[in-house]
C-alpha positions, 0 to 999 in steps of 0.5 A: 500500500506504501508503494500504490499511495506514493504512485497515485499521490505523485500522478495526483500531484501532477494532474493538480498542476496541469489545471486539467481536472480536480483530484480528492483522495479519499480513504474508505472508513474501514479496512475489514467492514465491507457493508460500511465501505459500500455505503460509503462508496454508495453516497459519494460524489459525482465525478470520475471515481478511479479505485487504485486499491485492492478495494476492488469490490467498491465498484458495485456501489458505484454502478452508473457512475463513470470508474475506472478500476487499477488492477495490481495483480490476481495473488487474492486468486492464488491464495486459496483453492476451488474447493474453499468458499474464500475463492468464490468470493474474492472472484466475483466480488473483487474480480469478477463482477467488478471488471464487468461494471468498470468503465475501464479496467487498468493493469500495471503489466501484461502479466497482470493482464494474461493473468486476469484474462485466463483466471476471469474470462475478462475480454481483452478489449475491457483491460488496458496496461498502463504500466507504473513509473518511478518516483522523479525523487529518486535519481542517479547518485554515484557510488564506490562498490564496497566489494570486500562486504557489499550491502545488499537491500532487500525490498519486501518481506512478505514469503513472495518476496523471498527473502529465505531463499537469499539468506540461504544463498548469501550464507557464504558471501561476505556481505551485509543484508538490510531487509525493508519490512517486518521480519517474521521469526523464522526469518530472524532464526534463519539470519542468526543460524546463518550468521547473517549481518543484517539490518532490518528497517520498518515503517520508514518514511521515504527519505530513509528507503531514498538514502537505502538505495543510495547507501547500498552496493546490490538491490536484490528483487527476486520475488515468487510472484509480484503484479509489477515491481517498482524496486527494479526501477527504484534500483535503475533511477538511483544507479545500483546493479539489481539481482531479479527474477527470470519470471514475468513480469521482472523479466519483461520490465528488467530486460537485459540491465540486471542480473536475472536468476531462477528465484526458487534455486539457492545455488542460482541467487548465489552465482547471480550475486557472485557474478555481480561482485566478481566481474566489475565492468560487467557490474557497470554495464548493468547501471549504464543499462539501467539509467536508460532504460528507467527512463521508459518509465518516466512520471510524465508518460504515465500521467499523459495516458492517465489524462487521456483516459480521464478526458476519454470518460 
């Protein structure tokens, strides 16, 4: 949520800017009552209302009304099997039905929009890709590699995020970890059993998660599954070489300025990180190829699709 609200407030930003349209945000009152949120929902103003949270289901109250509906993945629909209510529910009153009453349907990438057409039956036409962009905050900052002990930033914590797999894989390389999230226990068994020197940081604010990119010498990103993932540009706009998966959609966004591994093998993540710390001018063809390649996903870009789309509605 940290990420989806510092994208939509910079657009919001923007678009306030430009004159073109008036933006409020607004929060539903609760996280967990549905009924009050629907009613909520239900009384709200006229205009264009645009949901970019995972309050998908917001959309049935607003039957009539002119939405849009950012869609920043399907892992709801992964959570459970056929056999349990809880992915009966979720399909029809987060995906299903909602798709169906939206004026328009984002996605952050074609992953996202595979995934939504394969689990939902929902028509190519209905799904647009917008993808997401950086922060313009973040920017190119030169750095000396610290090879003897690199810091290595692992965004996310959550088991998608994998961040077991990569103690397994540094157990053995002399290095410093610093995770961005809660640590479960098992985590910090692992890290101490390891012998791992890490830091770990949470609910920071975004000036601390700036200065961690420009502090560390290696951005791991090698995620299970993720609808977008914003650190692999984070990692380009700032100038730090990324380690990411070889699975969609990191392998499509990356393209060829980053490390890419098989995020379920251990050994893998390891030759990835070695061949990063190892192979020096290898390292900064991969932060040359970055800084050009962020720069497909520029504020500016995003926002003219965006405006587009309002002025279409």
């Amino acid at each position: 949520m940290f990420s989806i609200e510092l994208l939509f407030d910079n657009l919001a930003e923007r678009f306030m800017q430009s004159g073109k349209f008036e933006i409020k945000k607004i929060f539903v009152p609760t996280e967990n009552n549905f009924i009050s949120n629907f009613i909520f929902a239900f009384r709200s103003q006229r205009g264009i209302h645009h949901i970019t949270g995972d309050i998908h289901y917001i959309v049935l109250a607003l039957v009539g009304r002119k939405t849009i509906l950012t869609i920043h993945d399907a892992v709801f629909l992964t959570r459970y099997n056929k056999w349990d209510i809880k992915y009966w529910m979720i399909k029809y009153f987060w995906y299903q039905l909602p798709i169906h009453f939206a004026n328009v349907v984002t996605v952050i990438s074609d992953k996202t929009k595979r995934e939504l057409i394969r689990l939902t039956g929902v028509k190519e036409d209905k799904i647009k890709v917008i993808p997401n962009f950086y922060d313009p905050r973040f920017v190119f900052v030169p750095a000396h590699f610290n090879k003897a002990c690199p810091r290595i930033l692992q965004i996310g914590t959550k088991s998608n995020k994998n961040i077991n797999r990569l103690i397994e894989a540094i157990k053995f390389i002399p290095c410093e970890l610093w995770t961005v999230g809660v640590l479960e226990e098992d985590t910090k068994l692992l890290l101490n059993k390891n012998n791992i020197r890490f830091v770990s940081f949470e609910n920071i604010g975004f000036d601390t998660l700036k200065k961690l990119y420009e502090d560390c010498d290696i951005v791991s990103f090698i995620s299970t599954y993720e609808g977008f993932g914003l650190p692999i540009l984070e990692a380009f706009a700032v100038g730090r070489p990324l380690l990411t998966s070889c699975i969609s959609p990191m392998n499509e966004i990356a393209e060829d300025a980053a490390v890419k591994v098989n995020p379920y093998n251990i050994f893998d993540i390891r030759r990835g990180l070695l061949k990063i710390i190892e192979e020096d001018s290898f390292r900064e063809e991969l932060i040359e190829k970055g800084k050009i390649l962020v720069q497909k996903y520029r504020i500016d870009h995003v926002r003219k699709i965006y405006e587009d789309l309002y002025q279409n509605l």
